[in-house]
C-alpha positions in Angstrom: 32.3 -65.7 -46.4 29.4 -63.7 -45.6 28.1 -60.3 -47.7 26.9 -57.7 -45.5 24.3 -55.9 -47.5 22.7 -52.7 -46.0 19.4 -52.6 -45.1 18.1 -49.9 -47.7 14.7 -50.0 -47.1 15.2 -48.7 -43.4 17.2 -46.7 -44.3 15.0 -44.6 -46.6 12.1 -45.2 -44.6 13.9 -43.1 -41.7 15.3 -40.8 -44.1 11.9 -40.2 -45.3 10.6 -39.8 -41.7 13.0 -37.4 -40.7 13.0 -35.3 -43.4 9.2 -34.8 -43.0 9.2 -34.1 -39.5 12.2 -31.2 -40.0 9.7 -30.3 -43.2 7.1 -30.4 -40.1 4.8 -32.2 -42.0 2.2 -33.0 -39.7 -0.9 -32.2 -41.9 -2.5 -31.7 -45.1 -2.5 -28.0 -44.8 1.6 -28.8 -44.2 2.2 -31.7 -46.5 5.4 -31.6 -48.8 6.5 -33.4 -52.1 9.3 -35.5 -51.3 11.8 -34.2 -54.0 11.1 -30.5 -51.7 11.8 -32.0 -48.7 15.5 -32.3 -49.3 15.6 -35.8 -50.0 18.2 -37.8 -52.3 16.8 -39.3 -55.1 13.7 -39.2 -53.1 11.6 -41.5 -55.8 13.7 -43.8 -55.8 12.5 -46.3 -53.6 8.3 -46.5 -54.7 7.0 -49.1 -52.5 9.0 -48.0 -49.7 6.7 -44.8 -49.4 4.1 -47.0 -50.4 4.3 -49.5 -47.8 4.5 -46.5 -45.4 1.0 -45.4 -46.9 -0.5 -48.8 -46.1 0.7 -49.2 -42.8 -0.7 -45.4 -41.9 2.8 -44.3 -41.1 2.5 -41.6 -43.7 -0.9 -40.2 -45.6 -0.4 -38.8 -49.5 -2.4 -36.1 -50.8 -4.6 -36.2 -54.2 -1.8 -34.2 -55.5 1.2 -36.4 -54.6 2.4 -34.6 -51.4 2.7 -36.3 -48.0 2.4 -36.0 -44.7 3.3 -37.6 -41.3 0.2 -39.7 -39.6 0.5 -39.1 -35.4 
């Protein structure tokens, strides 16, 4: 019998996507705190946003607010 488990991770990561390009956070100037942005439980998943940092999907501010990379 197999377990179908969700895959969570790509799902936040496109939640998180989303909700930054309806924020229209393309910028510093423009860069939101995810718990503004409209997200559920949007610290939730750490190395999710993280990982997205790393891999220049996303860019975070010295005060904790992020951004979409183009």
């Amino acid at each position: 019998m197999a377990v179908f488990v969700p895959p969570v991770f790509l799902i936040k990561k496109k939640r998180i996507i989303r909700a930054l390009m309806k924020a229209n956070a393309y910028s510093e100037a423009n860069a939101k705190r995810l718990d503004e942005i409209g997200l559920f439980n949007p610290y939730s998943f750490p190395f999710v946003t993280l990982r997205m940092v790393k891999r220049n999907i996303i860019s975070v501010t010295d005060d904790g607010r992020y951004y979409l990379n183009r």
